[in-house]
C-alpha positions in Angstrom: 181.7 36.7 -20.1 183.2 39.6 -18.1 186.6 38.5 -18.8 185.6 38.5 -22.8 184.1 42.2 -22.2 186.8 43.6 -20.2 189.4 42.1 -23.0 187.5 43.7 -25.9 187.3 47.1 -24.3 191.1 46.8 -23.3 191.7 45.8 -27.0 189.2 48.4 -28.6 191.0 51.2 -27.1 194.2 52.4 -28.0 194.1 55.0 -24.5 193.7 52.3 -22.3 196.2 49.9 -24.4 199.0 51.9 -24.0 198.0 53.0 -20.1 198.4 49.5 -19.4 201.4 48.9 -21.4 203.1 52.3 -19.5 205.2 50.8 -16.5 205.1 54.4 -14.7 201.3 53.4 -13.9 201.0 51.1 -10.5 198.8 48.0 -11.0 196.7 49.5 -8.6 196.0 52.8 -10.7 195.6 49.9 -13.2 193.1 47.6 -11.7 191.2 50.9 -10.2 190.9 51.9 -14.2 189.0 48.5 -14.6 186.9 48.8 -11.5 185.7 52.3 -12.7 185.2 51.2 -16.0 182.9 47.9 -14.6 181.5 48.6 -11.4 179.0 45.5 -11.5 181.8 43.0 -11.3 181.2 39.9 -9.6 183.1 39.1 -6.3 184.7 35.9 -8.7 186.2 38.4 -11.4 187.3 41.1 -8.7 189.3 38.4 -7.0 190.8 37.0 -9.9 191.8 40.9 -11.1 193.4 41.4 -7.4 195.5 38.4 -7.8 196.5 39.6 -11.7 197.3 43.4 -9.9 199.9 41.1 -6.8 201.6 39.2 -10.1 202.1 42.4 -12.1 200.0 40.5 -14.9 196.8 43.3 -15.4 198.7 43.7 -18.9 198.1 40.0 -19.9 194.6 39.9 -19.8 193.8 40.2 -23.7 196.2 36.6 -23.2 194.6 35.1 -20.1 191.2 35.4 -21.8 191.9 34.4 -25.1 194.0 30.9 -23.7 190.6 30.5 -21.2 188.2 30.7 -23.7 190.7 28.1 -25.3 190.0 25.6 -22.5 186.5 26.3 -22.4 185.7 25.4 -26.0 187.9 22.3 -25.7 185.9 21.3 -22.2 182.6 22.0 -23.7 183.8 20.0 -27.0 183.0 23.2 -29.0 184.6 24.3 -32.2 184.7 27.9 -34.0 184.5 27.4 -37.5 184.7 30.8 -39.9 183.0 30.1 -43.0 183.4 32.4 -45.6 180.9 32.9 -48.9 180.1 34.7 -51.5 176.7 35.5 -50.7 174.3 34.4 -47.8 173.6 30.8 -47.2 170.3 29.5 -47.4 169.0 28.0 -44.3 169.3 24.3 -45.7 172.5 24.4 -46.9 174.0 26.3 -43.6 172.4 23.3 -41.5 173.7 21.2 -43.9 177.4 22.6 -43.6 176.7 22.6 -39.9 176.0 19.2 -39.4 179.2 18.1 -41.7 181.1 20.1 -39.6 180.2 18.7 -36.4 180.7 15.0 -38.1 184.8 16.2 -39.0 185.4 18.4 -35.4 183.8 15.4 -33.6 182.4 18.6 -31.6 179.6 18.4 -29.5 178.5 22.2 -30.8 180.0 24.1 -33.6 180.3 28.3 -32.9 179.9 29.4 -36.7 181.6 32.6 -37.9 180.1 33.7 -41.1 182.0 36.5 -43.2 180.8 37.7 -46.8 183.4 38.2 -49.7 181.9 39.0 -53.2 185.4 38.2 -54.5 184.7 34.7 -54.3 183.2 33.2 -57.6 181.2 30.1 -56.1 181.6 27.7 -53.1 183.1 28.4 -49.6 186.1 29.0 -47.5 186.3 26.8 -44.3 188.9 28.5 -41.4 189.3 25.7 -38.4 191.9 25.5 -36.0 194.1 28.3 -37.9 
């Protein structure tokens, strides 16, 4: 979970994007950005971040956590589905559409994504492993 946070703040900000991306900036004025930013880290994450800072590789972690949570969902045998509909699902059909899912992902636990498009006329758009 800290990885995800620390991605989506690195990503969300165009400042900090580009002070990352600028070579001029040692990893240590780079990792010392981070560790300002979250000072609750755990020991686990400031580690891993000190061992990113020796490889040069404090730029990759948008990458690193986006192939991890890769992993994870495939260990956990989790799938992210993003359904996408005209207007809100009732409750019986979304179970309904959940437990079909799970039957075709042969997923232990399906992470749904729903998204709203009045442009559709009727039915649903299913995005999996795209």
């Amino acid at each position: 979970e800290e990885l995800i946070l620390i991605r989506a703040i690195l990503i969300s900000s165009k400042k900090l994007k580009n002070f990352f991306k600028n070579p001029t900036y040692s990893e240590q004025e780079k990792l010392d950005v981070i560790l300002t930013l979250f000072p609750g880290l755990t020991i686990t994450m400031k580690s891993f971040l000190k061992v990113l800072k020796e490889r040069n590789h404090l730029l990759f972690i948008p990458e690193i956590s986006d192939e991890f949570n890769k992993i994870l969902l495939k260990f956990k045998q989790s799938t992210k589905v993003k359904i996408i509909v005209a207007s809100p699902l009732e409750e019986n059909i979304g179970l309904l559409v959940l437990s079909s899912l799970k039957k075709i992902t042969t997923s232990t636990e399906v992470i749904l994504k729903t998204a709203y498009n009045p442009k559709i006329l009727g039915g649903l758009i299913l995005e999996y492993n795209s």
